[in-house]
C-alpha positions as CSV (number, residue, x, y, z in Angstrom):
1,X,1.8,34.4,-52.3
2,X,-0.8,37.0,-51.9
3,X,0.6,40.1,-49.9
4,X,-2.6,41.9,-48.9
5,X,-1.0,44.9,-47.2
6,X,-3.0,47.7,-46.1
7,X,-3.0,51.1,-47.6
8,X,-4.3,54.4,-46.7
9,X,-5.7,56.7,-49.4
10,X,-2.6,58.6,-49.2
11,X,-0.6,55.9,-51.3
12,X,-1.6,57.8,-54.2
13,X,0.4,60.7,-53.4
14,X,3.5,58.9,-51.9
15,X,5.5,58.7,-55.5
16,X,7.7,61.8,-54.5
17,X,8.7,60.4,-50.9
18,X,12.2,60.6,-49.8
19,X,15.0,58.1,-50.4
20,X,14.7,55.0,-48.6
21,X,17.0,53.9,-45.4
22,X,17.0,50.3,-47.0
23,X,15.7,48.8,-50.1
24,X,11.3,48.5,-50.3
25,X,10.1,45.7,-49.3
26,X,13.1,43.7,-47.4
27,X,10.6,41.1,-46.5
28,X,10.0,36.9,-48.1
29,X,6.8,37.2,-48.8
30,X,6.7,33.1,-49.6
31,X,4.7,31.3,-47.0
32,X,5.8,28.1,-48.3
33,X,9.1,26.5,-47.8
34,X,10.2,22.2,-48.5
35,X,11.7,20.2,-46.0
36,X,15.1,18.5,-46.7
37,X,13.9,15.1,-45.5
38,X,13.3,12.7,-48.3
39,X,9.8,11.1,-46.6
40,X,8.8,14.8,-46.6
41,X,5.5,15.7,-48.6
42,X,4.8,19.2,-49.4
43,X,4.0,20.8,-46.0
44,X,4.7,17.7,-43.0
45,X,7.6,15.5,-42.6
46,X,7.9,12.4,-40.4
47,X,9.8,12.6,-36.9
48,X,12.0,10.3,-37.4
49,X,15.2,11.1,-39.3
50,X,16.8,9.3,-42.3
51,X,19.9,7.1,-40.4
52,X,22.9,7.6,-40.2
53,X,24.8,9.5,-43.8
54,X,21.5,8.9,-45.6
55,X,22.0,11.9,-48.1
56,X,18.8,13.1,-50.3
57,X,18.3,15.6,-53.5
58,X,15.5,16.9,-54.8
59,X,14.2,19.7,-57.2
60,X,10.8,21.4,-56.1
61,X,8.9,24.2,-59.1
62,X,6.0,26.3,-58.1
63,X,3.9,28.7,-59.5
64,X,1.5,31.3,-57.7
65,X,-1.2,33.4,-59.2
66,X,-1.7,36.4,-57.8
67,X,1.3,36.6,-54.8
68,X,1.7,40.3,-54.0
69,X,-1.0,42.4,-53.8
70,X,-2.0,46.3,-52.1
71,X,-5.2,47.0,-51.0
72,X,-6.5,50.3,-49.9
73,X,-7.1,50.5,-46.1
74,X,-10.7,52.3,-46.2
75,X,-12.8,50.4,-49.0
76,X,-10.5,47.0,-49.2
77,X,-10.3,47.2,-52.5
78,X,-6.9,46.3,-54.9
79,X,-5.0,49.6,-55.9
80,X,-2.2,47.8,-57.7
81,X,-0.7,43.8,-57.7
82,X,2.8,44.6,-58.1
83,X,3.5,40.7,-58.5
84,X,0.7,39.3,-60.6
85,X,2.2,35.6,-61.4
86,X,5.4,34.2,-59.7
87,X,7.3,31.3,-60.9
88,X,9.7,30.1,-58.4
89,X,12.3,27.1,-57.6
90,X,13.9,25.2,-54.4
91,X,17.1,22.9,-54.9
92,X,17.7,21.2,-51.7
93,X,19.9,18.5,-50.3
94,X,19.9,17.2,-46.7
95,X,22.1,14.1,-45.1
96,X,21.4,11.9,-41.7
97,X,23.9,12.5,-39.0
98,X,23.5,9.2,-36.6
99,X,20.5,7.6,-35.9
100,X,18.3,11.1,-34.3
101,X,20.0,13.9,-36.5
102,X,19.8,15.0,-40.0
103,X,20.7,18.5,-41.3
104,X,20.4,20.2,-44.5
105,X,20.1,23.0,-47.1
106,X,17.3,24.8,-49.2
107,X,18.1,27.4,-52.0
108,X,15.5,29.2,-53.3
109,X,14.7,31.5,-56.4
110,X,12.4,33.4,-58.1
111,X,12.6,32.5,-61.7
112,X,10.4,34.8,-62.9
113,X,7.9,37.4,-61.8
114,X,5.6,40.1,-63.3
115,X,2.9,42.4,-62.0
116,X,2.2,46.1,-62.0
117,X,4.8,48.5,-62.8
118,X,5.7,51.5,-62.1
119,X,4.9,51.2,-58.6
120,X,5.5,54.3,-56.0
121,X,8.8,54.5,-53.9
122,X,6.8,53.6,-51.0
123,X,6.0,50.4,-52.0
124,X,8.9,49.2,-54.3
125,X,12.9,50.7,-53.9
126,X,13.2,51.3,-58.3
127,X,11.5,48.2,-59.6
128,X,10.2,45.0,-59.0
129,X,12.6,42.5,-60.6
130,X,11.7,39.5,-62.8
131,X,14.6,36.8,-61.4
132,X,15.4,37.2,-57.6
133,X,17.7,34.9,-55.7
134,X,16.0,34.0,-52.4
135,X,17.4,33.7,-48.5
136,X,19.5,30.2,-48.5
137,X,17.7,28.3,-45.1
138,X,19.9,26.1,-43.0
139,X,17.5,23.2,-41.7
140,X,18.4,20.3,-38.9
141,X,16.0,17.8,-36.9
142,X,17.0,16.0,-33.8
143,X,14.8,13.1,-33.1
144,X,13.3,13.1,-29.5
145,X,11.0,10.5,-29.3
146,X,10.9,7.7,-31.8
147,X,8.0,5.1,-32.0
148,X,8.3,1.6,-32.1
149,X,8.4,0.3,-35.8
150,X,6.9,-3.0,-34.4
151,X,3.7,-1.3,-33.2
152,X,0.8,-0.4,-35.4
153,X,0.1,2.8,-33.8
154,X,3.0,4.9,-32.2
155,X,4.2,8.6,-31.0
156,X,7.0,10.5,-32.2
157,X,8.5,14.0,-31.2
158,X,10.9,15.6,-33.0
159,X,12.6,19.0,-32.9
160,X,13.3,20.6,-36.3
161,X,15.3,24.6,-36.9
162,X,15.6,26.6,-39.9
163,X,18.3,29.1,-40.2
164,X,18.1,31.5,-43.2
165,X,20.8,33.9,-44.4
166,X,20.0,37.6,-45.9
167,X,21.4,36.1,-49.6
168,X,17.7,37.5,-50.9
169,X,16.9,40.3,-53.1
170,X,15.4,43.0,-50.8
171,X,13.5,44.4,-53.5
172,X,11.9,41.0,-55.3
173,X,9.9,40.1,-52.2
174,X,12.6,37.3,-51.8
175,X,14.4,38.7,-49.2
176,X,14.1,39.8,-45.4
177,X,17.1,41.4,-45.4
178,X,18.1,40.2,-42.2
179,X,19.0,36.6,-40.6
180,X,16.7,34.6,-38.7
181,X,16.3,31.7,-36.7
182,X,13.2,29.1,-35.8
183,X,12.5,26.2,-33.8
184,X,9.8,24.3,-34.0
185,X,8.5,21.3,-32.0
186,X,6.7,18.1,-34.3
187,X,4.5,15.8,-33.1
188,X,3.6,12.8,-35.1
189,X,0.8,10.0,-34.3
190,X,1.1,7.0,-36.8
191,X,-1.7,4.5,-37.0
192,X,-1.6,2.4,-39.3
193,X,-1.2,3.3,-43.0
194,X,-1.8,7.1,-41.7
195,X,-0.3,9.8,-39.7
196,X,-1.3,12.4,-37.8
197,X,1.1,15.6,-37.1
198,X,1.6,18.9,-35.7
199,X,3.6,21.6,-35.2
200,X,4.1,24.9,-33.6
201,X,7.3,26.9,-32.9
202,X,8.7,30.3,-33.2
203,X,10.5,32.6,-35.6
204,X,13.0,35.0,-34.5
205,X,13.7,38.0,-36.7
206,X,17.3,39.6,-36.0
207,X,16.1,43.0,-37.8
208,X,12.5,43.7,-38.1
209,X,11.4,46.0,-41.3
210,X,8.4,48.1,-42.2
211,X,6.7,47.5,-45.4
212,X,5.0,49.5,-47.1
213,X,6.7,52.6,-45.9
214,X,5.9,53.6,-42.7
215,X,5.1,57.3,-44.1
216,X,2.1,55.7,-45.8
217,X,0.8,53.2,-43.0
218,X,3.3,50.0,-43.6
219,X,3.1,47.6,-41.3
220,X,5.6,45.7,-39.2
221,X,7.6,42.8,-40.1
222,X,8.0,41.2,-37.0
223,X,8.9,37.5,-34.8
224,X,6.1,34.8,-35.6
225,X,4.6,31.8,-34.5
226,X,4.6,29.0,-37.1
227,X,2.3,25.8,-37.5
228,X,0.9,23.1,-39.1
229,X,-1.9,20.3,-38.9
230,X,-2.5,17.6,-41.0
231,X,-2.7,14.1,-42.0
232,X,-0.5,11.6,-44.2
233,X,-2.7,8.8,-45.7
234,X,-1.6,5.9,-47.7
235,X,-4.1,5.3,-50.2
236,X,-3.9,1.2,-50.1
237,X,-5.6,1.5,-46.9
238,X,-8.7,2.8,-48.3
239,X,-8.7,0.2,-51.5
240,X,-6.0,-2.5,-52.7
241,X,-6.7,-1.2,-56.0
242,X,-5.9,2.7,-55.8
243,X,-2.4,1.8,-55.3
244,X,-1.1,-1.5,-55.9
245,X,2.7,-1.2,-55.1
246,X,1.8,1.1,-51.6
247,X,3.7,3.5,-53.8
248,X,1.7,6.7,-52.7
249,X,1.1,9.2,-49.4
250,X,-1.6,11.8,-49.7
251,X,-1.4,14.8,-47.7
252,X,-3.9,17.0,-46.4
253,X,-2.7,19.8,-44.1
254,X,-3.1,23.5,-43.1
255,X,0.0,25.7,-42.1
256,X,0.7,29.5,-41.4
257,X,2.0,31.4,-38.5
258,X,0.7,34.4,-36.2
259,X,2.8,37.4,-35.2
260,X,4.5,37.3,-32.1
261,X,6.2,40.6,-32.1
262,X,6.2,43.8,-32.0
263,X,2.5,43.4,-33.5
264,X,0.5,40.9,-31.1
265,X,-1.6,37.8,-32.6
266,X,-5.3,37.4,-32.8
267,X,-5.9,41.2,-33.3
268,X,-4.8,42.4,-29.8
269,X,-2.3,44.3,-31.6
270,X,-4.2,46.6,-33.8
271,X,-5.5,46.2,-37.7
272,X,-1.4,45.0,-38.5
273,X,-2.6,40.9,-36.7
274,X,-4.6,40.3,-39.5
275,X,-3.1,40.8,-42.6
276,X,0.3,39.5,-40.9
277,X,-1.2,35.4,-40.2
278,X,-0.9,33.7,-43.2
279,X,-3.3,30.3,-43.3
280,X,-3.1,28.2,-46.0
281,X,-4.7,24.3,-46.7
282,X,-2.5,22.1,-48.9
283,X,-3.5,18.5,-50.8
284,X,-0.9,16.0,-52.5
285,X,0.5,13.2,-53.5
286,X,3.8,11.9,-53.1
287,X,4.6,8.9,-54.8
288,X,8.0,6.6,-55.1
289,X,9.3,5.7,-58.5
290,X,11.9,2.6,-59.2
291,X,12.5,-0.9,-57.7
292,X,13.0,0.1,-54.3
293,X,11.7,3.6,-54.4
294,X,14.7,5.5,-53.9
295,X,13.3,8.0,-56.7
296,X,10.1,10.5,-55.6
297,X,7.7,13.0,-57.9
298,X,4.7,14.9,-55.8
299,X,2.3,16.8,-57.2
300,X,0.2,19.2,-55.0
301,X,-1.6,22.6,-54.5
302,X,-1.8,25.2,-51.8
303,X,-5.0,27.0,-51.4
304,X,-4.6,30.8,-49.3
305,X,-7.6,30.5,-46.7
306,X,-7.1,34.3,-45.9
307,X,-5.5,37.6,-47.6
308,X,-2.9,37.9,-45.1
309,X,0.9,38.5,-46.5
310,X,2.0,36.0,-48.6
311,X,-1.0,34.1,-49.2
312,X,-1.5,32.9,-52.4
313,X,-4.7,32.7,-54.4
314,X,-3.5,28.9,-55.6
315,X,-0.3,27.9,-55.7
316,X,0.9,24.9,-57.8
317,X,4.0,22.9,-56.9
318,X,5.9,20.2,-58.2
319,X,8.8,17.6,-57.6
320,X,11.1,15.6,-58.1
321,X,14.0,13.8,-55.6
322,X,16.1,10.8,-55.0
323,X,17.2,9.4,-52.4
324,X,20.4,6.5,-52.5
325,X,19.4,4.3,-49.2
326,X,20.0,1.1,-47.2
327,X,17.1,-1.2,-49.2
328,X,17.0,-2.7,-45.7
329,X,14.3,-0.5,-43.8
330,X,14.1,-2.7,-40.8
331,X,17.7,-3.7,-40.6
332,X,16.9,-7.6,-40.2
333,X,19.5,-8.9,-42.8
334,X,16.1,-9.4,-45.2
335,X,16.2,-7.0,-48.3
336,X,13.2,-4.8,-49.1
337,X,12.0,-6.5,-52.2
338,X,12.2,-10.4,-50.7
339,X,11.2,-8.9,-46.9
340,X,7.6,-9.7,-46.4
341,X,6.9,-7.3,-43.7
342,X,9.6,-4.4,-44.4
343,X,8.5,-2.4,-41.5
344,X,8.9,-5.0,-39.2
345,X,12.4,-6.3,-38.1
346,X,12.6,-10.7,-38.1
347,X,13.3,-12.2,-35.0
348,X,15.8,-14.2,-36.1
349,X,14.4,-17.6,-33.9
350,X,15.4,-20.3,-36.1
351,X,11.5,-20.1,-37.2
352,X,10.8,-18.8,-41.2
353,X,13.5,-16.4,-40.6
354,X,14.0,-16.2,-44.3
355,X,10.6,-14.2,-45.1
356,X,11.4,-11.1,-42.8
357,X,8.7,-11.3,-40.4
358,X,8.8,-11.7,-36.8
359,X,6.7,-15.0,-35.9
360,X,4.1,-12.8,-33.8
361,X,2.8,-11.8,-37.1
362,X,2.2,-15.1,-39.2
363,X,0.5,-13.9,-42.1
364,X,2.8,-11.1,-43.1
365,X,0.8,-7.7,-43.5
366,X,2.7,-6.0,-41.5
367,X,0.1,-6.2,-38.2
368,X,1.0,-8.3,-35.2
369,X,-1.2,-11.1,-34.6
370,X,-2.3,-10.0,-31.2
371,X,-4.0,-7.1,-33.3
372,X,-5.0,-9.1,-36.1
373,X,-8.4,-10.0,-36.6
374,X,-7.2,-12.1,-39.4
375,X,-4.3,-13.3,-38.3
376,X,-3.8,-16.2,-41.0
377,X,-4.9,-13.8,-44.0
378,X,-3.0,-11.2,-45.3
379,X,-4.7,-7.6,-45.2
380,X,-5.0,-4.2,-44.5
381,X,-4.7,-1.7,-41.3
382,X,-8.1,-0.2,-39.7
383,X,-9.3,1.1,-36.8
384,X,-11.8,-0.9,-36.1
385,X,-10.2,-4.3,-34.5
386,X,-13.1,-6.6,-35.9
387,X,-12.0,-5.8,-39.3
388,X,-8.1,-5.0,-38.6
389,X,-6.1,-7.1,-40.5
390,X,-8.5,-8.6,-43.0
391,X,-8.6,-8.3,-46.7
392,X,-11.1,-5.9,-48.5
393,X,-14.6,-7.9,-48.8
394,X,-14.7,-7.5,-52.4
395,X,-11.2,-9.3,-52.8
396,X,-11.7,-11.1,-55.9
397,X,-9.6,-14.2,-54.7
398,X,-12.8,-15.4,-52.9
399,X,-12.3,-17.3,-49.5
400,X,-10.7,-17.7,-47.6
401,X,-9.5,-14.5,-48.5
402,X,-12.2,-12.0,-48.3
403,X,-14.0,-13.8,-45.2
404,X,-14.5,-11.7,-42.6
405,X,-14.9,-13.3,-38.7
């Protein structure tokens, strides 16, 4: 997480400052925090919520080259990088509270840390530390508007809030200090095998703090404004053959926040807007391990599009989480592994009612017939509804299989 915090010439002769009101920096410089859903990748998370006492666990590692740096106000340059590498974990645990609410827990840490040292009292209250305990977020989501499982494309709106606690250490860039509180509002647009989602919100801070020290041009620590865009692909819909099982999700998103307070966004509130809106661009891949997938790894990568505070030069993260579930997604009586369209709840009509599917979709891939150019074929999702439905034309089964209408 690359802090790119402006400083004056004068840094240089700020090493004999006076003592400190509170510990230098009091702010969590990471720009980058997991969700406690279990169909979460690294940055966007689905709208609706897990069901009812659906409990996850996971384990997420990340390392950052080049988090915290200073940079001198007049030529731009680097004067010091008083975190150089950053190793850091997250151990969180979430549960599902009826059928539109979920809450949970993140607890992070810095594991280890290194960078330049000594640094001046202005920057730094005695040293930076190697191992720093982080602020301990309290996360919910409330479901607002659920999309049909039955339809191929649907919208979803969900709220989600983040609670952390001042458990941090003030002086290991792990710590505001302070207690805050966001809400954010998601919006999610399945179509398909892929997703489309956004968010925007806003991030109360109960005590704002100055970092560097105000003596030597710090700047302020304020409220923000947090977002994300992004999409959620599943690979099977580009090829049968990258993904076999329809095991994976890809993620492609961007995420940051503006300031919202006391320092204005978009530069109306002097040279402090710029170096205090974080933008970052994330790519990974989530995939499900075991039978029924109740076991997840991701591997991804965050890219820092700016030098704004906490923006890392690359930042590598890892994963690992399990989930104990209902191997029932569509609650039609039909397990997962014999269901033929999991997604999709039977109808229960007397009619096939062994194979899971409703009878509106006779071949089984999960798209209704009405939408199915294919409709006695099994295939894939796309968005054009000549093709929808129908098998790759490559399929090496031959006809009828790969015929097209």
């Amino acid at each position: 997480m690359r802090t790119a915090a402006s400083l004056p010439v004068a840094l240089a002769l700020s090493v004999a400052s006076p003592a400190l009101a509170q510990p230098l920096p009091s702010i969590d410089a990471r720009t980058w925090r997991p969700s406690s859903d279990p169909q979460a990748n690294l940055v966007l998370e689905p709208t609706a919520t897990p069901g009812p006492w659906v409990w996850s666990a996971s384990a997420w590692v990340g390392y950052a080259q080049s988090p915290v740096l200073l940079r001198d106000a007049a030529s731009g340059a680097i004067s010091s990088r008083p975190v150089e590498h950053q190793a850091t974990t997250d151990v969180v645990a979430g549960v599902g509270l009826g059928d539109r609410a979920s809450v949970g827990v993140d607890v992070p840490a810095v594991v280890w840390q290194d960078g330049t040292s000594p640094l001046p009292a202005t920057v730094v209250t005695g040293s930076v530390p190697s191992t720093a305990l982080g602020d301990v977020a309290l996360l919910a989501k409330a479901a607002v508007l659920e999309g049909d499982r039955r339809k191929p494309r649907a919208f979803g709106l969900a709220l989600l809030g983040a609670v952390t606690l001042p458990t941090g250490d003030r002086a290991g860039f792990a710590g505001d200090g302070s207690a805050t509180v966001a809400v954010r509002l998601l919006a999610e647009y399945r179509a398909g095998a892929g997703a489309v989602s956004a968010s925007v919100g806003y991030l109360l801070r109960t005590e704002h703090s100055t970092w560097p020290d105000a003596s030597v041009g710090g700047e302020v620590f304020g409220d923000e404004i947090p977002w994300s865009l992004g999409l959620v692909l599943r690979p099977r819909a580009i090829g049968a053959a990258i993904d076999p099982g329809d095991r994976q999700r890809w993620e492609l998103a961007a995420h940051g926040w503006l300031p919202a307070g006391p320092v204005a966004p978009f530069g109306l509130g002097g040279r402090g807007a710029s170096i205090l809106s974080p933008a970052l661009l994330a790519v990974d891949d989530r995939i499900a391990l075991g039978h029924f997938g109740d076991v997840f790894v991701l591997f991804g990568a965050d890219v820092g599009l700016d030098q704004s505070v906490g923006v890392p030069l690359l930042r590598g993260v890892a994963a690992i989480g399990w989930t104990p579930r209902s191997h029932d997604a569509d609650d039609d009586g039909v397990p997962d592994d014999v269901d033929r369209c999991p997604d999709l709840p039977e109808d229960h009509d007397g009619i096939q009612d062994d194979d899971g599917c409703p009878d509106d979709d006779a071949d089984g891939d999960g798209i209704l017939d009405t939408d199915d150019a294919c409709p006695l074929v099994p295939g894939i999702w796309r968005d054009d509804p000549r093709t929808n439905g129908c098998p790759d034309a490559d399929d090496a089964r031959g006809p009828p299989y790969n015929r097209r209408p």
